[in-house]
Each structure stands twice: as C-alpha cells, then as structure tokens.
C-alpha positions in Angstrom: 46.6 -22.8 -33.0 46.1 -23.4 -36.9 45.5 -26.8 -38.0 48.6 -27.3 -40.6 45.8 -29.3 -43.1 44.2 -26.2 -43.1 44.4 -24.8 -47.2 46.2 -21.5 -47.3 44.8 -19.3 -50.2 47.3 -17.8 -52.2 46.7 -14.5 -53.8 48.7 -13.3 -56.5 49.5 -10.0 -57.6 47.4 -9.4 -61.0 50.0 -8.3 -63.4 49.1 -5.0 -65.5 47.8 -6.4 -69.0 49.7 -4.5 -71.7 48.3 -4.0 -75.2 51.1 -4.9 -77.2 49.2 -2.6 -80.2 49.2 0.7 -77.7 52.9 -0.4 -76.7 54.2 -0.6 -80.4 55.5 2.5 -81.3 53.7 3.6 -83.9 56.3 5.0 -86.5 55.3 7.2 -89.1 57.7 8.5 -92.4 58.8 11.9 -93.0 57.8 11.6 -96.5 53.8 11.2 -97.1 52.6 8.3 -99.3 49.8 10.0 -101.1 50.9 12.3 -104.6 48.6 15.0 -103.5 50.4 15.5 -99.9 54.1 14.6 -101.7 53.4 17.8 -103.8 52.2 20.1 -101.3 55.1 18.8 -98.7 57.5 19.6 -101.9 56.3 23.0 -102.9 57.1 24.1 -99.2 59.9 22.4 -98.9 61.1 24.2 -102.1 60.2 27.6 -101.0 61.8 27.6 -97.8 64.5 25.5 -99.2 65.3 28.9 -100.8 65.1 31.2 -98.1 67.5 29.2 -95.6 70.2 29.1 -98.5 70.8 25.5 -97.9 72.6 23.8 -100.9 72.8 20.3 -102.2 76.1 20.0 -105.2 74.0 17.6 -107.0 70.6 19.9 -107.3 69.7 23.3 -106.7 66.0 24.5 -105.5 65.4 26.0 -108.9 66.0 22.5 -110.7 63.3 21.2 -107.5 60.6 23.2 -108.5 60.7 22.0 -112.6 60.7 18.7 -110.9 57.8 19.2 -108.6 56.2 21.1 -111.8 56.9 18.5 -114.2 55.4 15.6 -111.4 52.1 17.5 -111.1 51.8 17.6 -114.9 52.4 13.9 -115.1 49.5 13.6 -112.6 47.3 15.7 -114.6 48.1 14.0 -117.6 47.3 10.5 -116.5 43.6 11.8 -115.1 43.1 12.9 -118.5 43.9 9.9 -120.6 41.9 7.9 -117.9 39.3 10.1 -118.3 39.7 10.2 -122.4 39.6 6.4 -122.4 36.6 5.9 -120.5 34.1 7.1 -123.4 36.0 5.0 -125.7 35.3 2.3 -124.3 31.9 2.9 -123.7 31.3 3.6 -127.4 33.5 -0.1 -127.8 30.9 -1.9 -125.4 28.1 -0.2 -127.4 29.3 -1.1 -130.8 30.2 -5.1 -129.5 26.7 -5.3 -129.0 25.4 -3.8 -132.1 27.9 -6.0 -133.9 26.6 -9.6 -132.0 23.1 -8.8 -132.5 23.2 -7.5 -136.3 25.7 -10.6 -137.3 22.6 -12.8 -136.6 20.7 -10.6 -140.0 24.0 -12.0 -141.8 23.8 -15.7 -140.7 19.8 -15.3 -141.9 21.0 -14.3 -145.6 23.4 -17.0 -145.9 20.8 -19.5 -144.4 18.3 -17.9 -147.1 20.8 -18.1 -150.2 21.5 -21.7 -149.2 18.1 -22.8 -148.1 18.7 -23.7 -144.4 21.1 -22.4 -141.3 22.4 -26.0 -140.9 23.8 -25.6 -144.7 24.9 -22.3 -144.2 27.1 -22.4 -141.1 29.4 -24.3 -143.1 29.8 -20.8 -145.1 30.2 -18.7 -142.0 34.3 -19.1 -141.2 34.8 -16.8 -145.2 32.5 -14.2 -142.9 35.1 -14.4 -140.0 32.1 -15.8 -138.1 33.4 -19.3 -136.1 32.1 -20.9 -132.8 32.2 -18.8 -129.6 31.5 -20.7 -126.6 28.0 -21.9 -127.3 27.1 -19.7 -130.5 28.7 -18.5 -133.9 29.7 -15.2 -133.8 32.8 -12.8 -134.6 35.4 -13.6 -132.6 35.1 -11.8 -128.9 39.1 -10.6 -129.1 39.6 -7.1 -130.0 42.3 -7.5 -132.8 40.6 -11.0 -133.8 37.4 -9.3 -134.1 38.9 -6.4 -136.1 40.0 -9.1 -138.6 37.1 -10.6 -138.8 35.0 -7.3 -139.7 37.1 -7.3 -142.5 37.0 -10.4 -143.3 33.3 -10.3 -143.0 33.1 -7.0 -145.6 34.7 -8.7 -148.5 32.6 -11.8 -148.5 29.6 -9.9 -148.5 30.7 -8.1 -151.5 31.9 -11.7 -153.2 28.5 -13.3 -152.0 26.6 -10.8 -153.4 25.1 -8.8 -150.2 26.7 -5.7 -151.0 22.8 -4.0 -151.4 21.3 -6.0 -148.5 20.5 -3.5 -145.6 23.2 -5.1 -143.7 25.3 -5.7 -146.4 28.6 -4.0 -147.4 27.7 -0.1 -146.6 26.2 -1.2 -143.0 29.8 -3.1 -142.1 31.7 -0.7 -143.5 31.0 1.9 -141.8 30.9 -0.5 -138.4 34.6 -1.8 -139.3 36.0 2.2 -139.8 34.5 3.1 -136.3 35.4 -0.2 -134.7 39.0 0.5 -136.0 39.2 4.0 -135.2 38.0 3.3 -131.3 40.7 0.4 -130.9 43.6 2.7 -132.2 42.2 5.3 -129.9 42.2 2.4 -126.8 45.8 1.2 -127.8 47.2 4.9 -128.0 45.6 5.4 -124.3 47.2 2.4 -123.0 50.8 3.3 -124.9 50.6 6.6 -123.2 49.3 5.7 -119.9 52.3 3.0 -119.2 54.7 5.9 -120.5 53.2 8.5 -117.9 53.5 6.1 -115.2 56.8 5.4 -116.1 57.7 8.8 -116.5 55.8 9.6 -112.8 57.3 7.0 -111.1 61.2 8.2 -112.0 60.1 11.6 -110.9 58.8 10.1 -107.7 61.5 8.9 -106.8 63.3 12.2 -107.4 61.2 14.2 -105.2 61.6 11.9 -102.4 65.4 10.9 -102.8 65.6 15.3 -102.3 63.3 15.6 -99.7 65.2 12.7 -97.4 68.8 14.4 -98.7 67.2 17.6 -97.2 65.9 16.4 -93.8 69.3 15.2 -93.2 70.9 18.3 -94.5 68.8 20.0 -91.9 69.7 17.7 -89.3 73.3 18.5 -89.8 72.8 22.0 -90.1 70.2 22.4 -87.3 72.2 20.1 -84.5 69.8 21.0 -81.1 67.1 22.4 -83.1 66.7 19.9 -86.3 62.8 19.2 -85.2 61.5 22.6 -85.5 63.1 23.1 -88.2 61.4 20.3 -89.8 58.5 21.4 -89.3 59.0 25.0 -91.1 60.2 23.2 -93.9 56.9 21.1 -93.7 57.6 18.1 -92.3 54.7 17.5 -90.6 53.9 13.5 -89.5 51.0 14.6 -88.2 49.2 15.6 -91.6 50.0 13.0 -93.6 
C-alpha cells in the first residue's frame, strides 16, 4: 500500500535540442560574388549559351562575350592604375620629407639676414611657411603645399637666396617634381573612379544576363532545369 505523502518523481521526456544554425537552410546564389568566379561562370555560360541555340531578343551570345571581354579589361585596368599609383606615392612621401627637413635651412637664412628666428618668423608667411600644429612649416595639404612651393620660389628670388644652396635652383627643381607627382596622383584617382564606374555598369550586365538565362533554361528545361544548370556552369558548390 503506497503512502499517498510519498513524492512521485516525475521524469520528462528530454526534447531533441535543435541547432537552429544546422536547421537554417543555408541558401546560396546562382551568381558568385567574386569578379574572378563571375568571369569564369560567364565565359561558360557563353560558350554553351551558343551551342544550345537558346536566344534572348534583347542580347545575343556574341554581344555576351564583348561584354565579358570588355569586364575583364576593366579589371585589368584598375590593377594597373593601382599598381601605377603606388610608386607615386611613394616618391610623394619621400619628397614631403625632403621638403620638411630642407625648409628648416630656409627658416636659418631668414633668421641669419634678420639676425634672430624670433624676427624672422614674422617673414615666413611671403615663403608660404605658416604654423602647422606645433611648428612652422609648408602647409601639410597637397594643393596648399603646391602653392606654397611656389610661393616659397619667388621670395627667395626677391630676398635675395637665389645662389644659396637651397635657394632658388634647389626649390625649383623640388616644386617641378612635386607638381608632376600630384598631376600624376589626381590623373590616377580621375581614372580609377571612371573604371569603377565603368565596371560596375558592366557588372551588372553580366549578372542581369546570367539570371535572364537561368530562367530561360528553367523554361526551356521543365523536368530537367538542374542539370542543365550545371552544364551551363552553375555550380553553387564552387563559388
């Protein structure tokens, strides 16, 4: 006879944990993300695109591959202004440095000519040189500093330092390189922003075909369509 005070323990059914990470289906695009696979993926698209005899009115498989071609060349193009730009602005880093540490032989002239560097920094804005953070120096903007080299060249010549070893012929020379290198920089820049501009449209192009193509297939390939996919290139898996 059980004694009804007697505690009953109660055992539950553990319920199976789920990993809600494994149970998300994991879906992955039929166009890859990287330019490298979108290339390949598009070249054998395009090949295949013209065995099958599939058409599209608003492109043909001819007018793909110019496309394709025309993407890759973009690509190429923007690797080699990168790669242009980067000794450029190697040379620029070089030369800013050259040009803060042989400004301080100018400010030693002036403070020479007028007998003190206390009495001469009040001659140092005709030289473009003016206070930058804690010291006087050209200005640290590109453009403003480009000003200033000039600047700096015609008040030598009108203070007399046109013979000094940093004098008019040293600056010179420093303000024609210094120019030259910041064309070259602005030049990159212009023609990077167009590439990418011009890469992007083409993008798009490349995948707005490949997406009108898997549905063509689909369409055309009722039972099938998978396979198919995947002759064409459409691989998940690899990308």
């Amino acid at each position: 006879m059980s004694d009804e005070n007697t505690a009953i323990e109660v055992i539950e059914v553990a319920k199976e944990e789920v990993n809600p990470e494994i149970a998300k289906k994991i879906s992955r695009s039929n166009i890859p993300s990287s330019d490298i696979d979108l290339v390949a993926l598009a070249h054998n698209v395009a090949e295949t695109w013209k065995e099958r005899g599939l058409t599209l009115d608003w492109l043909s498989a001819d007018d793909f591959i110019i496309i394709i071609t025309n993407f890759e060349n973009s690509i190429d193009q923007k690797i080699s202004v990168s790669a242009n730009r980067n000794p450029i602005t190697a040379r620029l880093r070089e030369l800013n440095a050259e040009i803060d540490k042989k400004i301080e032989q100018v400010k030693y002239y002036l403070a020479e000519k007028y007998d003190s560097r206390r009495d001469a920094v009040a001659h140092y804005a005709k030289f473009g040189i003016s206070k930058q953070r804690s010291s006087y120096k050209l200005p640290y903007d590109q453009e403003s500093r480009l000003k200033a080299l000039k600047q700096l060249i015609d008040a030598l010549e009108k203070e007399s330092f046109t013979e000094k070893t940093f004098g008019t012929i040293f600056w010179t020379k420093i303000y024609t390189e210094y120019k030259e290198l910041i064309e070259s920089v602005t030049n990159n820049i212009s023609n990077a922003s167009s590439h990418v501009g011009i890469k992007k449209e083409m993008r798009k192009q490349i995948k707005k075909t490949l997406n009108s193509l898997i549905h063509l297939i689909k369409a055309n390939y009722p039972t099938s369509f998978k396979t198919e996919l995947r002759v064409w290139g459409f691989q998940k898996e690899k990308y």
